[in-house]
N, C-alpha and C positions, 0 to 999 in steps of 0.2 A: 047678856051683852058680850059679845064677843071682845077678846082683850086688845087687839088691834085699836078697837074704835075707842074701848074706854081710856088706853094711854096714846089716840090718836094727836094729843096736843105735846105732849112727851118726843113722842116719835117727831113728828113736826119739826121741834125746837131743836131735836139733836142735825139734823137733817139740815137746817138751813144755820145753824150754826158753826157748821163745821168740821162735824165729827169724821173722820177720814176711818175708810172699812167699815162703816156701817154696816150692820146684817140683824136686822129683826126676824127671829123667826119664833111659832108656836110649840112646843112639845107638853106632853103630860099636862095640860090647865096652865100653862105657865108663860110667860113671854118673855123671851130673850132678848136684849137689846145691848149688841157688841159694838164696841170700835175705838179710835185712840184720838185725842187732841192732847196739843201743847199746852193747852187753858184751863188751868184751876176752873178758874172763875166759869168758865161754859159748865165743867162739871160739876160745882157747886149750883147752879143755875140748874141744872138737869135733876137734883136732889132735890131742889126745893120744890120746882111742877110734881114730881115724883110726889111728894108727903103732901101735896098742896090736894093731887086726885086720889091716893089713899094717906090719908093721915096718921101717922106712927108707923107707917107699913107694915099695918096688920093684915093687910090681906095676902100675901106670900105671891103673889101670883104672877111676879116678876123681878124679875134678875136685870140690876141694871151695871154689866160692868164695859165700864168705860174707861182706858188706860189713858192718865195721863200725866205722866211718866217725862222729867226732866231730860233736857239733852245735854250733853254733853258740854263745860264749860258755861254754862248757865246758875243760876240762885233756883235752890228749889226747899220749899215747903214743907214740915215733916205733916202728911196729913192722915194721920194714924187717929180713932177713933178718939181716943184720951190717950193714951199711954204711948212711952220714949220708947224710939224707934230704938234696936240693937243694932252697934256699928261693930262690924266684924271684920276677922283676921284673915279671911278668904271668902270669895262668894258662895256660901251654903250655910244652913242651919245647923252642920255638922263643927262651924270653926266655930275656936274661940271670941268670946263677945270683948271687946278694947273698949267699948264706953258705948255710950247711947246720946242722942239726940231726940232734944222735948216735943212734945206735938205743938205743931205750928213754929217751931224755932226754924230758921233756915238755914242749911248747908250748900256747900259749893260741890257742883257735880264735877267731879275729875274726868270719869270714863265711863262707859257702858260695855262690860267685858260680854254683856251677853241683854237677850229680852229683860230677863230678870232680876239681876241686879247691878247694881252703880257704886263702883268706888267715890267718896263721896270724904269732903274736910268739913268740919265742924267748926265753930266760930273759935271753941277751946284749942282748936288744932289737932284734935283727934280724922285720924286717916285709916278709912277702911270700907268695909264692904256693906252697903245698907241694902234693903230688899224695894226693888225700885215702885213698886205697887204704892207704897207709900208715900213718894215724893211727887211733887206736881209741882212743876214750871211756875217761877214767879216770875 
């Protein structure tokens, strides 16, 4: 079966959902499916069709990254697998860590200095730099 057809209801959902930059495409056995929304919840939604046509995603044979990534002066999400996101002293994995944020607790997006990460306040009032892959728009 060709993987188009097998994550054809996948593809489907991101597509009329909203997903903004959509771009499926095949390489190596494997199927790509990129793009970005403002919606947790579409992404959560896109996880679960995901595990629903392979269950534990054991079959490897798709990459589903889909940015959905807080804007600026918005509540966002810490949606890190399990573990407290690191709130840092400058945007890179090179600064110093000032404190962390729990998974699922929410912080306040200050800025977006760049794609990749967001200065970002904490409910404690910790201010610094989180890696934005992890936050999604509440």
């Amino acid at each position: 079966m060709a993987l188009q057809e097998k994550y054809a209801e996948l593809i489907q959902q991101a597509k009329t959902g909203g997903i903004t930059n959509l771009q499926v495409r095949e390489q190596d056995n494997v199927l790509y499916i990129d793009g970005s929304t403002s919606s947790g919840e579409l992404k959560d939604k896109l996880w679960d069709t995901y595990n629903k046509i392979d269950p534990d995603y054991r079959a490897g044979d798709l990459v589903l990254n889909i940015d959905a990534t807080a804007a600026p002066g918005t509540k966002a999400k810490v949606t890190t697998e399990s573990s407290n996101l690191n709130i840092r002293k400058g945007p890179g994995t090179d600064q110093q860590v000032l404190g962390k944020a729990a998974h699922n607790e929410e912080v306040t997006v200050l800025s977006r200095p760049n794609e990749q990460w967001s200065l970002v306040r904490t409910a404690h009032g910790v201010e610094g730099y989180a890696y934005s892959q992890y936050l999604t728009q509440v």
